[in-house]
N, C-alpha and C positions, 0 to 999 in steps of 0.2 A: 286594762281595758277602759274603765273609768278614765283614766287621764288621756289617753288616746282620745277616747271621744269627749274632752272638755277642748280639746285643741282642735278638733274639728268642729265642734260648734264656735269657738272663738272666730276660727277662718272664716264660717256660713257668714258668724256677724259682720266681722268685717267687712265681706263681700258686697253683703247687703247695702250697709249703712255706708259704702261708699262710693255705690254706682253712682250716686245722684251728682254728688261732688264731684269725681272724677269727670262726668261729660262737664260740666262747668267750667273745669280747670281747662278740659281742653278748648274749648270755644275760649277761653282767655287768651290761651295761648295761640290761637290763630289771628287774633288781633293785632296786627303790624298796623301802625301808625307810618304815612308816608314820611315823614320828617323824623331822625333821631334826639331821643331826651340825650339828655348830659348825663354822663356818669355822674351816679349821686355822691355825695361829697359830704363825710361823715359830721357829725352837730361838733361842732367848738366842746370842745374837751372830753370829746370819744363819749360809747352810746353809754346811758346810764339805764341799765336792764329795769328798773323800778317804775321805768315810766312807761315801759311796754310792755302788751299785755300777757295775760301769765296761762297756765294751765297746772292747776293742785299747788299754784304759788311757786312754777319755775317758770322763771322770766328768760323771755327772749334777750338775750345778751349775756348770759352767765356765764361764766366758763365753765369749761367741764367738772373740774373739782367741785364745787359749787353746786351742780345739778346732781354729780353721783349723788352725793350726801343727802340730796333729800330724796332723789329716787330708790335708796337701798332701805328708805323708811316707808316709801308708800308701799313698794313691790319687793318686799323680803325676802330672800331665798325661803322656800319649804321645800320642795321636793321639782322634781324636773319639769320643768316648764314651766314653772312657775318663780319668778324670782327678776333679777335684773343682770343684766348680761351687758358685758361694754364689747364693741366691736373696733379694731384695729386696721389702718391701712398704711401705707407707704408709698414714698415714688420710687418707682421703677429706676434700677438700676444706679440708686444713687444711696449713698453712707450714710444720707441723715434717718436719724430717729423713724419708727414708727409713732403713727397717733392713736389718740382715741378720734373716732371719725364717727358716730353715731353709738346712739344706747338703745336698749327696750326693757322694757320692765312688763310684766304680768303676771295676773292674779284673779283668783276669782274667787268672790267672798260668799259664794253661795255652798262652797265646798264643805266649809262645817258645818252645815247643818244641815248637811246629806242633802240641800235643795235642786231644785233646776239649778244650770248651767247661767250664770251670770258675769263672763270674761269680760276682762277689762285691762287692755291694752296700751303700751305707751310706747312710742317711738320718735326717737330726739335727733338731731343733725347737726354737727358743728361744721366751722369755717374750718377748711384747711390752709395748713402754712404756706407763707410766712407770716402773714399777718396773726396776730393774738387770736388765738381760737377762743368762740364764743358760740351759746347754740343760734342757731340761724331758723332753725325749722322744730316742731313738734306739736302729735298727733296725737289723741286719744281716743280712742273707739271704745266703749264696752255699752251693756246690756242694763237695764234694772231688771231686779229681782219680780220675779212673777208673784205678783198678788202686790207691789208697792210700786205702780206704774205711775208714774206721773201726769195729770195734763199738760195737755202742747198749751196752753192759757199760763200756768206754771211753770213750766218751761222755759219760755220767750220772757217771762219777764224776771226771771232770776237769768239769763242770757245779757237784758237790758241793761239788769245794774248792775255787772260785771264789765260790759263791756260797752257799753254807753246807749244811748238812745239815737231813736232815728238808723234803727239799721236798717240794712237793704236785704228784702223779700225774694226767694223763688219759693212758693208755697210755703212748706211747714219751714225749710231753711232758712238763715239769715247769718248775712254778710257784715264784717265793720273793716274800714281802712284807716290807717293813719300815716303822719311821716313820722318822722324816727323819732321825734320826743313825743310823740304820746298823742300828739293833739288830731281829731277826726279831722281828715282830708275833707275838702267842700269842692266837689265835683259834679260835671253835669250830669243827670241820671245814669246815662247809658255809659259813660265811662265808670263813672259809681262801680254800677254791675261788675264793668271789665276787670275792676281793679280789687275788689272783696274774693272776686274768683281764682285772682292769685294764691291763694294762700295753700302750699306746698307744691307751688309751681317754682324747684331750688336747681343750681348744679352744683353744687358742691358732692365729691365725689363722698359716697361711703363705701365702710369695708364691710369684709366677711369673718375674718381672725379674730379666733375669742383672745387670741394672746400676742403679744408681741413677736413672738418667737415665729406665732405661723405666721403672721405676717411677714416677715423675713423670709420664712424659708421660702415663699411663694412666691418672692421675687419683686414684689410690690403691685398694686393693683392700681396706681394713677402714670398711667406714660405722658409721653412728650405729644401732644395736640399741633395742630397745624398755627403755623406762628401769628400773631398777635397785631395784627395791623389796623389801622384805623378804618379799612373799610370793614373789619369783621366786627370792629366794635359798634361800628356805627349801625351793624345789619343787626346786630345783635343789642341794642340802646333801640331800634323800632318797637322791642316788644315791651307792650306795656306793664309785661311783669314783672320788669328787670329793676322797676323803684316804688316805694313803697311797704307799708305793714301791713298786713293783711290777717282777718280772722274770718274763716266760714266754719260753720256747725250746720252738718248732715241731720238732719232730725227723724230718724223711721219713727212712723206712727201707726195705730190699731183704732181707726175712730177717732176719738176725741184723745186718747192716751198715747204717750211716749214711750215707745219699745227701748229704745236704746237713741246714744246719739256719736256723733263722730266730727272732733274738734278739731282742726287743723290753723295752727297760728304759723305766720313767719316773717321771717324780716328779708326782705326780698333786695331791699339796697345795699344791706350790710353782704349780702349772698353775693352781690355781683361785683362790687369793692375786690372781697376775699375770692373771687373766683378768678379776676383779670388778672390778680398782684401773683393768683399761682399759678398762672399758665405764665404770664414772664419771668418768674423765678425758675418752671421747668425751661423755656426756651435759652434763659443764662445759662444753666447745667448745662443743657446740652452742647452750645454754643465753646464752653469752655472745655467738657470732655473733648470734646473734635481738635481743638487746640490744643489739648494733651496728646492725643491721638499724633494729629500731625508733626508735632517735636519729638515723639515717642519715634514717630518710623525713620523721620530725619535723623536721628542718632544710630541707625542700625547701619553699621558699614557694607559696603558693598561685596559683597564675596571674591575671591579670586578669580578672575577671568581667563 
């Protein structure tokens, strides 16, 4: 019963601590600019995760191996639900490998000593193939411990020198952007906004499969999309989320004190790089099954007439 309801207060927080963020992200995402940006075009000698911003010190660009390793030390297995869990996906109908396609870690440290519920959540998102998988997206949500509440004064400015000065305000929240090495984008306010609001605005697909295996057996969870032409890219290069790094932090508050808060960083150029390169990798698949297809029936002889 206890852990039952440690995972329904986790969800209440979540929920909470993400409404504000989630109408943000969508107002971003109705933002179509009448003219298409350029697909962004990775830095001269590919991204170096160190210079983009981190969460518990895993940088946007690590690979998965990399990120397990530290997230099996923040969020340790103990008992169910609690622990770190990799999720698996595949493309549809095709021989290649399963991935790891996103992770979650959780924990909650108020559990020894028998206190309130203070969950604390993590949720990560890689690039899917072919491109080098690297994480692209990750979220932290949890609560502080009742009776060690923070102020929002404390708060924002251990927020500052993490993630730079001069961020952009909706109330207790705040936004930071950069481009892919690190450096704050210098934009005009109201774009400003658009552009910190990205931040876990991703496609990259994720799975469900704790294992390889059920990924397989499931038959794969990324199909063939409708094919890849420049006018889809170009409708899809309108929206301003599609370049750029992006960090917002949800801040729920009680007053002058910090309930809990809810991080979401992402690297939104490298997302869209890795998203294009795998919708035309599925549309070659498919392209070349049909080509098998059509030699396959061409060799079946005709029957006797």
């Amino acid at each position: 019963m206890r852990h039952s309801a440690i995972r329904e207060l986790g969800f209440v927080a979540a929920v909470i601590l993400a409404a504000t963020s989630f109408a943000c992200q969508w107002a971003a995402a109705q933002a179509v600019p009448a003219v298409p940006t350029p697909v962004p075009v990775a830095p001269a000698g590919g991204i170096d995760p160190s210079k983009l911003p981190d969460v518990q010190g895993i940088h946007l660009g690590m690979p998965p191996q990399e990120v397990m390793a530290k997230l099996k030390v923040l969020y340790p297995s103990v008992n169910q639900g609690i622990g770190t869990t990799v999720f698996y996906t595949k493309f549809h109908g095709s021989s290649d490998p399963a991935w790891q396609s996103n992770m979650k870690g959780a924990t909650d440290p108020c559990i020894a000593g028998n206190k309130n519920s203070c969950p604390d959540n993590f949720n990560m998102l890689f690039s899917a193939p072919p491109n080098k998988q690297v994480a692209v997206f990750m979220e932290r949500a949890f609560l502080f411990e009742q009776g060690k509440l923070p102020t929002l004064d404390n708060i924002e400015a251990a927020l500052i020198q993490k993630y730079g000065t001069n961020p952009v305000h909706f109330g207790p929240n705040l936004g930071w952007a950069y481009d892919e090495q690190g450096r704050p984008l210098v934009l005009a306010p109201a774009a400003q906004q658009l552009k910190v609001q990205c931040a876990g605005n991703m496609m990259e697909p994720s799975g469900s499969a704790e294992t390889v295996a059920q990924a397989n057996a499931g038959g794969g969870d990324v199909a063939v999309g409708p094919p890849v032409t420049q006018a889809s890219i170009d409708q899809m290069m309108r929206n301003t989320c599609r370049t750029g790094v992006a960090v917002y932090v949800g801040v729920s508050v009680s007053g002058p004190l910090v309930i809990g808060l809810d991080v979401k960083i992402s690297e939104n150029s490298e997302d869209t790089r890795d998203y294009l390169a795998m919708e035309q990798y599925l549309a070659n698949m498919a392209a070349t099954q049909k080509q098998q297809q059509i030699k396959h029936d061409q060799g079946i002889a005709a029957p006797k007439l």
